[in-house]
C-alpha positions in Angstrom: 99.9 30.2 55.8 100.1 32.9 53.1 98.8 36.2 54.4 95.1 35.4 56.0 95.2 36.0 59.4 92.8 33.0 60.6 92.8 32.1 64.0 94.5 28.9 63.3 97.4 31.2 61.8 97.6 33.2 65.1 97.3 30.3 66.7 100.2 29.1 65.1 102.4 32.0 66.0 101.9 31.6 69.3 103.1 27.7 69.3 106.3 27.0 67.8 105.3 25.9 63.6 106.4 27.0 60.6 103.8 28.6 59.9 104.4 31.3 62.0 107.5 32.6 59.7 105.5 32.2 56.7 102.5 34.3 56.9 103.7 37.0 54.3 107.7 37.4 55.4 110.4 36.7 52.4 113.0 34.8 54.1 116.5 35.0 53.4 118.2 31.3 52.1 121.4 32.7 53.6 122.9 29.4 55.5 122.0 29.0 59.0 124.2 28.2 61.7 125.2 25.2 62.3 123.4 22.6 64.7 125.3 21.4 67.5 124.8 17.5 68.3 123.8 17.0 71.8 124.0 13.4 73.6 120.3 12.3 74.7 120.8 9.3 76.2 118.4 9.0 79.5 119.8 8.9 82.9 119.6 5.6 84.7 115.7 6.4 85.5 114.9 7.1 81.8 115.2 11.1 82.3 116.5 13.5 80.7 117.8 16.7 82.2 116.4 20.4 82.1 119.0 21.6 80.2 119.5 18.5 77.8 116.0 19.2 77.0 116.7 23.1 76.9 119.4 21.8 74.6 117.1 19.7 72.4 114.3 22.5 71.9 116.4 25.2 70.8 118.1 22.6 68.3 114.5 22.0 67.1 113.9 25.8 66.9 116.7 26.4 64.6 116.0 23.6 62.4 111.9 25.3 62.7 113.7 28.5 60.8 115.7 26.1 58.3 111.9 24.6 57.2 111.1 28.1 57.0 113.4 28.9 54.6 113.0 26.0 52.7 109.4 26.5 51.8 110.3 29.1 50.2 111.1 26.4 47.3 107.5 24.8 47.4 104.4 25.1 46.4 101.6 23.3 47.6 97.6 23.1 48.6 96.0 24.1 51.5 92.7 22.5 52.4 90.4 24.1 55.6 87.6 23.3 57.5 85.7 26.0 59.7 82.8 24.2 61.8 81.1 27.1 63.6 78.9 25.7 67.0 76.4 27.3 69.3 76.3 27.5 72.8 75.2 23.9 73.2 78.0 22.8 71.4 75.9 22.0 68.2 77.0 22.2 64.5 75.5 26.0 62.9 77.6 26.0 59.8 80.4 24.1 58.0 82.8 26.0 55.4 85.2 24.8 53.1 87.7 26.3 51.4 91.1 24.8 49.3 93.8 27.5 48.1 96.9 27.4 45.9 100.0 28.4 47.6 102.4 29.8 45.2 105.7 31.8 45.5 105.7 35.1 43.8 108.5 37.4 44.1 109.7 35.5 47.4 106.2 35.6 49.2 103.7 32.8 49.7 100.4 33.8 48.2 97.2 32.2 48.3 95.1 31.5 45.2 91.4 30.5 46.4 90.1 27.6 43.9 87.6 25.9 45.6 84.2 26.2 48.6 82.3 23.5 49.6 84.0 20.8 47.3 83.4 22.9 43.9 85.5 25.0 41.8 85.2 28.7 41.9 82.6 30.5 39.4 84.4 31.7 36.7 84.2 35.0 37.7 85.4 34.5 41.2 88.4 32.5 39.8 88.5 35.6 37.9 88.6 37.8 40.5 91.8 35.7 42.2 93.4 35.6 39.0 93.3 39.8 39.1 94.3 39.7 43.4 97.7 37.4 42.4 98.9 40.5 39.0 97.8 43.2 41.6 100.9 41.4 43.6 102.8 40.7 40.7 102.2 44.5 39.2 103.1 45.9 42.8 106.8 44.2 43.0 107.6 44.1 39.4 106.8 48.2 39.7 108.6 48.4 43.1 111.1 51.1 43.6 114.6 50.8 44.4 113.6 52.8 48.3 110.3 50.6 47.8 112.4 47.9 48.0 114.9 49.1 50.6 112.2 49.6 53.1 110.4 46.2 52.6 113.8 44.4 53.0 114.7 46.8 56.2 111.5 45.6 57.4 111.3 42.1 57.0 114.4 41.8 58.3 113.2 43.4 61.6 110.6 40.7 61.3 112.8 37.8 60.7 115.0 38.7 63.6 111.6 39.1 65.5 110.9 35.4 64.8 113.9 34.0 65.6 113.9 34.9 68.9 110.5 34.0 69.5 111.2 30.7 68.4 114.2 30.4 70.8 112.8 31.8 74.0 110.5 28.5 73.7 113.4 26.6 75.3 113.9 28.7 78.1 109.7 29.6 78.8 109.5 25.8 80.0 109.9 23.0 82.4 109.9 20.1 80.5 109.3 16.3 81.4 110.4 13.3 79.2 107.3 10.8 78.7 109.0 8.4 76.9 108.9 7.7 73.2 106.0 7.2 70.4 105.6 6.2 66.6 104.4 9.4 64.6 103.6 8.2 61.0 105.9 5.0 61.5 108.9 7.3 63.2 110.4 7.2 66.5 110.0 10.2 68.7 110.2 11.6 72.0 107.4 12.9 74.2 107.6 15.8 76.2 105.3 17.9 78.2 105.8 21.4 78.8 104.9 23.4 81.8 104.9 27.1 82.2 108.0 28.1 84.0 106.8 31.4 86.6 110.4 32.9 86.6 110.6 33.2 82.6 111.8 36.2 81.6 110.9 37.0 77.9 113.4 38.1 75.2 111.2 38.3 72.1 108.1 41.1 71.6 105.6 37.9 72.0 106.8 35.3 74.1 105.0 37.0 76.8 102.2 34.6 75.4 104.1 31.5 75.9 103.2 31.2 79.4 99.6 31.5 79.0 100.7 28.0 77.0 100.7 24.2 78.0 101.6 21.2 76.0 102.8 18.3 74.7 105.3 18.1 71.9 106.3 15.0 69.6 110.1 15.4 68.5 111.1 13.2 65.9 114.1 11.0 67.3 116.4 10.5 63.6 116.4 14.1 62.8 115.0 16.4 66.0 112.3 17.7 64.1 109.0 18.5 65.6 106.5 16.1 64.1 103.8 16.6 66.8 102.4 19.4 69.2 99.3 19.8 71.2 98.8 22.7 72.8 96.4 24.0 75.0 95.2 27.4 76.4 95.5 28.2 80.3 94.1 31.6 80.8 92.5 34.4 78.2 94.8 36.0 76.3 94.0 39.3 73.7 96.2 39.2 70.8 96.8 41.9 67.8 95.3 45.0 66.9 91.8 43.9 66.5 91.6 42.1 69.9 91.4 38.6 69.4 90.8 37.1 72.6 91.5 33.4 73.3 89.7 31.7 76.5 90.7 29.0 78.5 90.8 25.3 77.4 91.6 26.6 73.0 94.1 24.3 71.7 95.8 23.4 69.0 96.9 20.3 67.1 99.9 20.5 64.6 101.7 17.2 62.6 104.1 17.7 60.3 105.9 15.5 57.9 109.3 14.8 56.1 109.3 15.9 52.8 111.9 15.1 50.0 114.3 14.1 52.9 115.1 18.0 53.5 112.7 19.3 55.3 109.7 19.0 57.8 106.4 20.2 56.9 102.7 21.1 58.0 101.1 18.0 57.2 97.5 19.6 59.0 96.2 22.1 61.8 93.8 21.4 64.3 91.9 24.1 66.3 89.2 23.9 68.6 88.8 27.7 69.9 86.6 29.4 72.2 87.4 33.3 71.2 86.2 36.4 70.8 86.8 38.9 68.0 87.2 42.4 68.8 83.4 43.7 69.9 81.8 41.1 67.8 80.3 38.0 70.1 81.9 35.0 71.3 83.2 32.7 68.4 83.4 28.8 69.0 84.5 27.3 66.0 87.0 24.4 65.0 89.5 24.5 62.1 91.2 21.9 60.3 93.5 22.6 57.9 95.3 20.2 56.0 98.2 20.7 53.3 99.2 18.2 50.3 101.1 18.5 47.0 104.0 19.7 48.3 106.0 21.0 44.9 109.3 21.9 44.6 109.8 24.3 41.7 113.4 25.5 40.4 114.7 28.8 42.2 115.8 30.0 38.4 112.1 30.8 37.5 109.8 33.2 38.7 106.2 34.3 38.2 105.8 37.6 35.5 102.0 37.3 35.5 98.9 35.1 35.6 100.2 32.3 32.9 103.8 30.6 32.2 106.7 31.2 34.1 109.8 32.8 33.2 113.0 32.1 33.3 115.4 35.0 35.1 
């Protein structure tokens, strides 16, 4: 979530989470618009219509940029599993990894601490320790154009997002289920198809229609608690050419936390890819996050140690 591009973070991008407006962008905790209510009572044969549903997923997408923002206040841990398989579908490896996410300067950055269910070596915690002051040394010593730029830029980048996240109500047709528990809650069920005629706003929403799934929206608070999505067709993606083959998906659940916001609660993946000219790569991915910690927006990291007040 926090700067390493994984495939489960590109994943991400491409499918509507948080995640996707955390991976190394300062967000701004200027207030969001307002969220319009929007009457979701089902027609007489338990339907609701297109644009009801249009409605419902761009009131989810805003409130998906509010969480974003929100982070920014926590820190938290990040567990991951990366099973590797052959061509037979067999186990070759298994790797695990837990990291830190802390908030230093206004960006999430990850602090490995663990592999395979043991603490770092002390000199590989050592090694961490000097990657998070590099950061710290870097924006403490930023100049005033330094700084200008970065902001110019992130705010291109935020912009970016937003309207990725809202061209997701208009990239498809959607179909009310009917309604589910998710972690005791109430929510709808909706399936999304591709719509042909979608006519993309946003840099990478091209890639939405290479996308199928089925979404679990939280019925209280319209928050998405629940996606599974799946790949349709092969689809290359950034500058080293990661190309994702029919039938990848990926999982998402999120949960409440604090009663303010909704968060990842873990990340599934189960990808068929290739990476640039390397060979195929079938591996799944779990990630799962925990402890989330709200710290006080008064303080701020000045090096590897105790905080400081501002």
């Amino acid at each position: 979530m926090a700067g390493k591009y994984s495939l489960v973070r590109i994943a991400a991008f491409l499918c509507l989470t948080p995640l996707s407006a955390a991976c190394g962008q300062q967000v701004s905790n200027a207030a969001s618009p307002a969220i319009t209510a929007i009457d979701l009572t089902p027609n007489a044969s338990g339907e609701l219509s297109q644009e009801k549903m249009r409605q419902l997923f761009r009131i989810v997408a805003d409130k998906d940029i509010q969480n974003s923002k929100l982070l920014r206040d926590y820190t938290y841990t990040e567990r991951e599993v990366e099973t590797r398989l052959d061509n037979k579908g067999r186990t070759k490896s298994t790797e695990r990894r837990t990291f830190d996410i802390l908030e230093i300067y206004g960006e999430p950055v990850e602090r490995l601490t663990a592999r395979d269910g043991r603490p770092l070596a002390e000199k590989d915690a050592a090694k961490e320790d000097e990657k998070i002051q590099k950061i710290i040394d870097k924006r403490r010593n930023e100049t005033e154009d330094e700084r200008r730029k970065r902001e110019a830029r992130e705010q291109k980048e935020r912009e970016e997002g937003r309207e990725f996240v809202r061209d997701v109500a208009d990239a498809y047709n959607f179909t009310l289920i009917g309604t589910e528990k998710v972690n005791g809650r109430a929510a709808w069920v909706i399936d999304g198809e591709p719509r042909a005629d979608f006519v993309p706003h946003a840099k990478d929403a091209k890639y939405l229609t290479k996308f199928r799934g089925r979404v679990w929206i939280d019925k209280e608070d319209l928050q998405l608690s629940k996606l599974d999505v799946e790949c349709l067709d092969t689809i290359s993606w950034g500058l080293f050419l990661a190309r994702f083959h029919r039938g990848s998906r990926f999982m998402l659940e999120q949960t409440r936390v604090n009663g303010e916001v909704w968060l990842p609660l873990n990340v599934t993946a189960k990808v068929d890819a290739r990476l640039a000219l390397f060979k195929n790569v079938d591996v799944n991915i779990e990630q799962t996050y925990s402890d989330y910690k709200k710290f006080r927006t008064t303080t701020r990291i000045v090096g590897i140690g105790p905080e400081e007040k501002q």
